[in-house]
N, C-alpha and C positions, 0 to 999 in steps of 0.2 A: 310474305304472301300466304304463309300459312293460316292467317287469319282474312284471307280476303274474301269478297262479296261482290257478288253480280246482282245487275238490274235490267229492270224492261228488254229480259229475252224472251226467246221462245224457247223454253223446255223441252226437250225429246225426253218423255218421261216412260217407261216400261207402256203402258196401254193409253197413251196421249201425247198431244204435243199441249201446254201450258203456258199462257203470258206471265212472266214471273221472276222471281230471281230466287238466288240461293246464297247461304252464307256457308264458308268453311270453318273449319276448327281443330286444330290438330292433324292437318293430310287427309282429313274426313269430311263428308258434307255434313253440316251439324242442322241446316233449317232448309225447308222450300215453303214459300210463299208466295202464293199468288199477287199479281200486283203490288210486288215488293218495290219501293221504289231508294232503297237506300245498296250500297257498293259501285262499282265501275257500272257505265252505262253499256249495254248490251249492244243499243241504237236497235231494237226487234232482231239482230242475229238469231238464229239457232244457236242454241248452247246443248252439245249432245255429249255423250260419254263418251269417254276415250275409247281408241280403236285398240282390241287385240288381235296381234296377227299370229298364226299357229304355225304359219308354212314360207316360209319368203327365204328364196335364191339369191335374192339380192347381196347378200354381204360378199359369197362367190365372187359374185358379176366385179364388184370391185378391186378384192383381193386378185382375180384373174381376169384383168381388163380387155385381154386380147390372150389369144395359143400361144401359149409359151411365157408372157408376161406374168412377173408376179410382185403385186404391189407390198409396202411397207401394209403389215396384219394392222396393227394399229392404226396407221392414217386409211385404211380402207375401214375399218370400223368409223372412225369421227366421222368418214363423207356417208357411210352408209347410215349412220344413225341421227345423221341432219337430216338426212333424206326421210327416214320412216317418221321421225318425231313431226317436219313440217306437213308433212301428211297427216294428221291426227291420229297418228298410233304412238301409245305413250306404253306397251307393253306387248313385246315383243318376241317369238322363237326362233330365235337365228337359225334355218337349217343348214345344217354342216354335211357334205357326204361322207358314207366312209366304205372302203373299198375299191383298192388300186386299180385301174384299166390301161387297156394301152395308151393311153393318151397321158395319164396319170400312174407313174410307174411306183410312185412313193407319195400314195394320199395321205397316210400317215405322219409326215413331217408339216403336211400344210395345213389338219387338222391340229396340231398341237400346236400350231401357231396364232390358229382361228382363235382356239378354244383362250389358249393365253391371252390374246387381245382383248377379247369378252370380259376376262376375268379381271384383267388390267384396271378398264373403263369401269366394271364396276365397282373393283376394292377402290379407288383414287376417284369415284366420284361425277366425274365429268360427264357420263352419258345422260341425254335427254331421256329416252326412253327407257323403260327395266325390260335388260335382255334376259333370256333363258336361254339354253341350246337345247335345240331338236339335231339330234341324230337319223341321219335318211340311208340305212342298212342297204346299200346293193348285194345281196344276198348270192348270187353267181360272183362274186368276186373270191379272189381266193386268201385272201389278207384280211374281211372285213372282218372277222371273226377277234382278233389281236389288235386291230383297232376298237370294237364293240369292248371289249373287257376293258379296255384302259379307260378308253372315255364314258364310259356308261357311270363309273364312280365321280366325275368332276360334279362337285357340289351343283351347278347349274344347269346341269341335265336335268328336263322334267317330261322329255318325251320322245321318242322312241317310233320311227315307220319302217317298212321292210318293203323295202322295190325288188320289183327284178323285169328288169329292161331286154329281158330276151326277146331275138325276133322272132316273132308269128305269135304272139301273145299278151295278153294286159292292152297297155298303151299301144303298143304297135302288132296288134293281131294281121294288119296290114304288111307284106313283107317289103309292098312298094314303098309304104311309110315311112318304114325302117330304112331303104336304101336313099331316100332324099332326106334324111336328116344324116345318119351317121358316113356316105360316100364320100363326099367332098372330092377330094382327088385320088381315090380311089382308083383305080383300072378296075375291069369288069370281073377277074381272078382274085384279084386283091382283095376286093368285097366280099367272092362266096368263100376265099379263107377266114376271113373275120367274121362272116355271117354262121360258118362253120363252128370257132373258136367258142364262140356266145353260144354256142346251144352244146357244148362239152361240157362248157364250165357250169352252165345251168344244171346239167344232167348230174356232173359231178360234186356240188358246193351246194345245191340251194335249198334242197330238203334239210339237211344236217345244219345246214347254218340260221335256216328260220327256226328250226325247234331248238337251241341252243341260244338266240337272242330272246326268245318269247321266257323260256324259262327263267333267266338272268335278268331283265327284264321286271318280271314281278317280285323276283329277291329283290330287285333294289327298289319299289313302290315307283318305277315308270310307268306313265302312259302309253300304251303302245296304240300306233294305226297302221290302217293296211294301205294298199298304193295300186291304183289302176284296175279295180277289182273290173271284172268284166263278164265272169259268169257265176252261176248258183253254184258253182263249185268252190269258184273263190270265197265269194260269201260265206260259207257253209265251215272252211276253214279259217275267215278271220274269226268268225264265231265263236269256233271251236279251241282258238288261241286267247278266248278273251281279248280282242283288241273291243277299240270305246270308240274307235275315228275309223271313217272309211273315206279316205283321201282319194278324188278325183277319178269316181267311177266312171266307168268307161263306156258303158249302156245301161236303159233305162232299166232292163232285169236285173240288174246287178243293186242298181240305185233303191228300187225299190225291194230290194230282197233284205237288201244293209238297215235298209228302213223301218221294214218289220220289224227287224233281229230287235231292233233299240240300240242300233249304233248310230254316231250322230255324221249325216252324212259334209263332206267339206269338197267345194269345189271352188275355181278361182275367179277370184273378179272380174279378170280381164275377157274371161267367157262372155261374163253380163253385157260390161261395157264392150266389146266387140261384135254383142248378136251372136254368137258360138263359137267353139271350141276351135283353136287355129287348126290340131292335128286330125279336126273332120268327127269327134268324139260326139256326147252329148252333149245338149245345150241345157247348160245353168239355168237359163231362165227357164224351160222348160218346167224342169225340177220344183222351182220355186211355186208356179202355176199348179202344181199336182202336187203341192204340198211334203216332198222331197228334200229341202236342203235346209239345212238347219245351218252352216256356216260357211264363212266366203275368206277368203285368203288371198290377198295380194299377188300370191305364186311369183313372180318378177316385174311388175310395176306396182312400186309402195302406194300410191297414192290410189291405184284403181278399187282398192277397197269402198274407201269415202264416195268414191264417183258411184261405184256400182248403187250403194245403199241409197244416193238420193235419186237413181235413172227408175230402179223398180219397182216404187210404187206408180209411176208413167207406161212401164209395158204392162206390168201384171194385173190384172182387173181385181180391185177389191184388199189390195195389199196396203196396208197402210205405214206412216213414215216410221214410225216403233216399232213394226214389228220386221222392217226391212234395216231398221241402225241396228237391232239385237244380231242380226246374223255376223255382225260386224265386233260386235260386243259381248251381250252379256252370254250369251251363247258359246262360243270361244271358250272364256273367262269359263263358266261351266265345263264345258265339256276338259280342261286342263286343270279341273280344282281349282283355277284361283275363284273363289265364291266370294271374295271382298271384293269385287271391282266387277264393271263391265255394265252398269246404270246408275242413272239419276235417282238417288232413291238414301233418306237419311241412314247414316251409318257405313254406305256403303265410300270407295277411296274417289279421293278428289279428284280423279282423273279426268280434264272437259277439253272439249274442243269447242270454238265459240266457228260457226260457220256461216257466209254469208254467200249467197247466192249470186253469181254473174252471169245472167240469161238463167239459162238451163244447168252452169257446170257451179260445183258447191267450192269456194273458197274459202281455206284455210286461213284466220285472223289471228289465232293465238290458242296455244294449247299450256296446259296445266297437268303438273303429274304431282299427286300428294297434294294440290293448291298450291305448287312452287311453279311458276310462271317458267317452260323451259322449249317456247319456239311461237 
């Protein structure tokens, strides 16, 4: 298939959609041709470039399918990574966390099993999509620091974010927020000890541990982003850090502050496709509207990337269908270096998605990585 060819699609090209087809060559698109009528029949599908994802919880979800459970790392990679490839994502940043918590007393041993699995699937071949690992720093943790050293070296690290999940701040500047997500069965003491514990450890860990991952970091030519930014202060200091991603700002000051700087803002799909942010946050489309968001992230449903990118040229007035598949693409693929992929365009890697519409929702028919046919 490394020599295959498509016909009578429609092209998602960088500044067009195109009736036309394309031949591959070597893992490469070698021609685009209008009204080409020679390789497999399209039937008018969309044929758009492969989805890169920068940010996806998913392989977690799998490997930790329930409190307490913990799946075989390798079989929770094969189902997570059916899962991303039949979505149209053919390249991929597994986030891994790192940073022990109560819940998770030894994150350490489930990341070197993650990271194994990863490394497994791609020395041996089998994976659909080409994974990287993203490391997601909980910076108030007191362990993350000796987990950051170890995994920041694995050949597959190519990027690097710094959370800190303290309550009254970031993501949950709300304290109510924070007690209907992390209470559960908490007692009403049991909470403001933990609510307590989270703002020791903040106090104690999370300055020294962000300027020690940022500096390490660019020793090793990682991408760093920041995480829940929410004021001109935060900004002011991913800036200041050299981060390049500003991951799921948390208001529109912060968005547009990230904006300015020339970082490239990333928020999730599932924002789009749901109308707004579950935890009450800003809304995505917003963003996209006021010209704010340069990248969208599946965050934990693989597939709502693809959904997002063909919903908003439908809400946003004036958006059109390439410049809403690039936040999905070549954007991503940018903002993480890889510059050989993430559009339709000769030279760049064979990576397609052929999509055909049912109603209003975009269906996945067959994806290609290198022009190796792998879902």
């Amino acid at each position: 298939m490394r020599g295959a060819a498509f016909s009578n699609a429609r092209l998602v090209l960088p500044d067009r959609v195109m009736h036309g087809g394309l031949a591959v060559g070597d893992g490469q698109i070698a021609a685009i041709d209008e009204g080409a009528t020679l390789g497999e029949d399209m039937e008018e599908d969309f044929l758009i470039p492969g989805l890169v994802e920068l940010h996806t919880d998913h392989l977690e979800s799998h490997y930790r399918p329930r409190p307490g459970v913990f799946w075989d790392p390798v079989a929770a990679l094969h189902a997570h990574d059916a899962q991303i490839a039949g979505s149209g994502i053919t390249t991929v940043f597994d986030a891994v966390r790192l940073g022990s918590d109560a819940e998770l007393k030894d994150m350490g041993t489930h990341v070197e099993r993650l990271t194994g699995a990863i490394a497994t699937g791609t020395r041996d071949g089998w994976l659909r999509a080409e994974h990287f690992i993203h490391l997601r720093c909980e910076l108030p943790s007191h362990d993350v620091l000796a987990q950051f050293d170890t995994f920041a070296q694995h050949r597959l690290t190519k990027l690097v974010s710094m959370m800190d999940h303290t309550p009254g701040q970031r993501q949950f500047r709300s304290l109510e927020a924070y007690r209907r997500f992390y209470q559960g069965a908490r007692s009403e003491a049991e909470m403001e000890r933990f609510i307590a514990e989270r703002l020791a450890e903040h106090h104690r860990y999370a300055a020294a541990h962000r300027a020690h991952i940022v500096r390490h970091a660019f020793e090793a030519g990682l991408a760093l982003a920041s995480h829940d930014d929410a004021t001109l202060a935060h900004v002011d200091e991913a800036v200041a850090d050299g981060v390049a991603i500003a991951e799921f700002p948390t208001t529109l000051e912060a968005a547009a502050a990230a904006h300015d700087a020339g970082l490239a803002i990333l928020m999730g799909a599932p924002n789009v496709v749901r109308g707004g942010s579950h935890s009450g946050n800003i809304s995505a489309i917003d963003l996209v509207a006021g010209g704010l968001l340069d990248i969208l992230s599946s965050d934990y449903v693989p597939f709502a990337m693809l959904q997002a990118a063909f919903v908003l040229p439908e809400r946003v007035e004036g958006l059109t269908l390439p410049e809403a598949i690039a936040l999905v693409s070549s954007n991503p693929a940018r903002a993480a270096g890889l510059n050989d992929r993430g559009e339709i365009a000769i030279g760049k890697r064979a990576d397609l998605v052929r999509v055909r519409m049912a109603g209003n929702l975009p269906v996945v028919r067959g994806v290609w990585r290198q022009g190796v046919r792998v879902a």
